[in-house]
N, C-alpha and C positions, 0 to 999 in steps of 0.2 A: 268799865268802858264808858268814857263820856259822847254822850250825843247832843245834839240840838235839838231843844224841846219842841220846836215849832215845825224845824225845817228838816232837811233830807235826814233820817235816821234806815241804817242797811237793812237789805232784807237778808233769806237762807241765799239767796242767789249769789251772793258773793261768797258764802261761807262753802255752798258748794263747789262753785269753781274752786274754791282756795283747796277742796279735799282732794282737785282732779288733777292737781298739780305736781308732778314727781320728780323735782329737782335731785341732779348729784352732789357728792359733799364740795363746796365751794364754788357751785356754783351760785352768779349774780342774776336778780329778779326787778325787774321794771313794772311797777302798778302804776298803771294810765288812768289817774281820773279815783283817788285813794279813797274818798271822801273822808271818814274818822278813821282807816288805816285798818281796820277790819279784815283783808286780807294780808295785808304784811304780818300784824299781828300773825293769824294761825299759822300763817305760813315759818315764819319766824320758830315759834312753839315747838311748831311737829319738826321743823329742820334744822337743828341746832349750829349747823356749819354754813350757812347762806347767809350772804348780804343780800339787802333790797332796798330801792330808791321807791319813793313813795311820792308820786306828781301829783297837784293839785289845784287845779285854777281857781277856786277860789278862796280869798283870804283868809275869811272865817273857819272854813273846812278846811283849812291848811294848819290854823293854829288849833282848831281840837284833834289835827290827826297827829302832832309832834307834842300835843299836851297825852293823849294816849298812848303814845310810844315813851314818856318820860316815866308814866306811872307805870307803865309795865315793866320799865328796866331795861328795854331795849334801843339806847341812845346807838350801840356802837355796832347794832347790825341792821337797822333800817332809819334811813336817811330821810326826810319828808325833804320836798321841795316845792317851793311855791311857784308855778312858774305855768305859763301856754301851751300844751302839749305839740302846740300846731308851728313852733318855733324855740321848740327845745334842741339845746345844741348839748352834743352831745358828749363834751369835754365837760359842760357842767353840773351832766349827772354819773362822769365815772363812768360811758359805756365804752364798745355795746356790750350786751348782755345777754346769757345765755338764754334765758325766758324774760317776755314781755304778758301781763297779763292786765286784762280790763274787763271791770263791767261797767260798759257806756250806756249813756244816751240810747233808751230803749226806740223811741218816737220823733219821729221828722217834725219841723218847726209847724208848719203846716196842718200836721195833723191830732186831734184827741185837742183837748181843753188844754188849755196853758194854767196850770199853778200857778195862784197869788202869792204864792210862797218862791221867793227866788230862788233859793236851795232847792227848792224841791223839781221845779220849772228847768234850772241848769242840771239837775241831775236826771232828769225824763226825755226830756226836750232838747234836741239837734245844736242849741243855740247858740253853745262857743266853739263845739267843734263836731262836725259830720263822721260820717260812716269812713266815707274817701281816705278824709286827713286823720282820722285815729289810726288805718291802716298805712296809712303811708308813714307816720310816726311809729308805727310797730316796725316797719322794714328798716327804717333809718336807724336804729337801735339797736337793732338784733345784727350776733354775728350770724357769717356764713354757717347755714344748720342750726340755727338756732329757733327756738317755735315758741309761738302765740299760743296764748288760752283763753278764748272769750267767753263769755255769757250772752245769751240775743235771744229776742220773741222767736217763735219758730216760725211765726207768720214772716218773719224778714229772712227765712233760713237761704234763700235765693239772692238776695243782694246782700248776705253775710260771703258764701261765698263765690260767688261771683266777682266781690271787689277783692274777698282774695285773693283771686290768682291775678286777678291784676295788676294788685300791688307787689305783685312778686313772692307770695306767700303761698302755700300749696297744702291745700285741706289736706291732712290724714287721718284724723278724728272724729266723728263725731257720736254724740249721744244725746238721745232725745230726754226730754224731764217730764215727764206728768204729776199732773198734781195729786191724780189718783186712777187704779186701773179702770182701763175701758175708757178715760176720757182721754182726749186727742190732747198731743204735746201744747206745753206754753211755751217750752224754753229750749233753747239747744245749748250744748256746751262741743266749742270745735279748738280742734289742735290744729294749727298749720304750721308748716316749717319755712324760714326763708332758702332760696335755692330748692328747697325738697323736690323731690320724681312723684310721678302723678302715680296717685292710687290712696282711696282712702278707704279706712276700715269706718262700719257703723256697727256700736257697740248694743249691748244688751240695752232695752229702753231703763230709765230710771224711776221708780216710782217713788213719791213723795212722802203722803199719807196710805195709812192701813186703813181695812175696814171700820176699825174702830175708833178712828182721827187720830191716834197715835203715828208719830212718822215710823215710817217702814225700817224692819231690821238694817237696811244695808244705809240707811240716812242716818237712822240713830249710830252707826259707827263710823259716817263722816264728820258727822259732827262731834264725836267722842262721847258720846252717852252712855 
């Protein structure tokens, strides 16, 4: 797996999302924001029968996420595209699609230190595309019934979904991530569906690490340990 020595390199955050992901056989998968393809990869892996389009705004992270899908071998079941998520049309990524998944933009422009590292700064920070328009780019992509899988601070678990039933997207998911027990959630991970009926399940919380900083039995077999 290549990364950028300096700049946005992925965390578990995305590798977990990618475990919470249960696609059918043929079904197609939209990653909003790929950065080196980190999710498509595993996803690709564990699902031998799915395509996925792989969005990227920025250039450089565009050419290590199709240089990492060349070395792994997967030219002809995930697609990278270089392209604005906020004016992605949708004839020129082959949708829509049965799942859309992202891990955006944790932090408003406004808030927390801005990154001298631009990678790192576009990959933290609100700055090419907000909360609104990554949701609104999940609705325009997804068919009817078709669901989102995000990753988000749990401190934003209210304007996560909040803007989703705005956008037309209808929580039925969620589950909390801690980093370890007794300490209060970092991260949420939510399923909505476009069109979906109102009613959401919360799942058993997730714990990260064990008492003894090894990750916990049920992470070490998302991540296939």
């Amino acid at each position: 797996m290549t990364q950028s020595r300096d700049g946005y390199r992925f965390s578990i955050d995305a590798v977990l999302l990618a475990a919470t992901v249960k696609p059918k056989r043929g079904d197609t998968l939209l990653d909003l924001g790929t950065g080196c393809a980190i999710m498509p990869l595993v996803l690709a892996a564990r699902h031998p029968d799915i395509h996925i389009c792989a969005v990227e705004i920025q250039s450089e992270m565009a050419h290590i996420a199709q240089q990492n899908v060349s070395d792994n071998h997967m030219q002809s079941r995930i697609t990278v595209v270089h392209a604005d998520l906020r004016s992605l049309p949708s004839k020129e990524v082959c949708g829509p699609f049965d799942w859309v998944v992202s891990n955006p933009p944790y932090r408003a422009v406004h808030t927390g230190r801005i990154n001298p590292n631009s990678q790192r700064a576009v990959a933290r920070h609100e700055m090419k595309v907000d909360l609104m328009q990554l949701l609104a780019c999940c609705r325009r992509m997804l068919r009817t019934g078709g669901a989102c899988m995000i990753v988000y601070p749990a401190v934003r678990i209210v304007d996560l979904l909040a803007g989703m039933r705005q956008a037309g997207l209808e929580p039925k998911c969620l589950q909390a991530v801690h980093s370890c027990h007794g300490q209060v959630a970092k991260l949420i991970l939510v399923q909505a569906v476009k069109g979906g009926r109102v009613g959401l399940c919360i799942k058993a919380p997730l714990t990260v690490y064990a008492p003894d900083g090894d990750y916990t039995e049920e992470v070490q077999e998302m991540l296939g340990l």
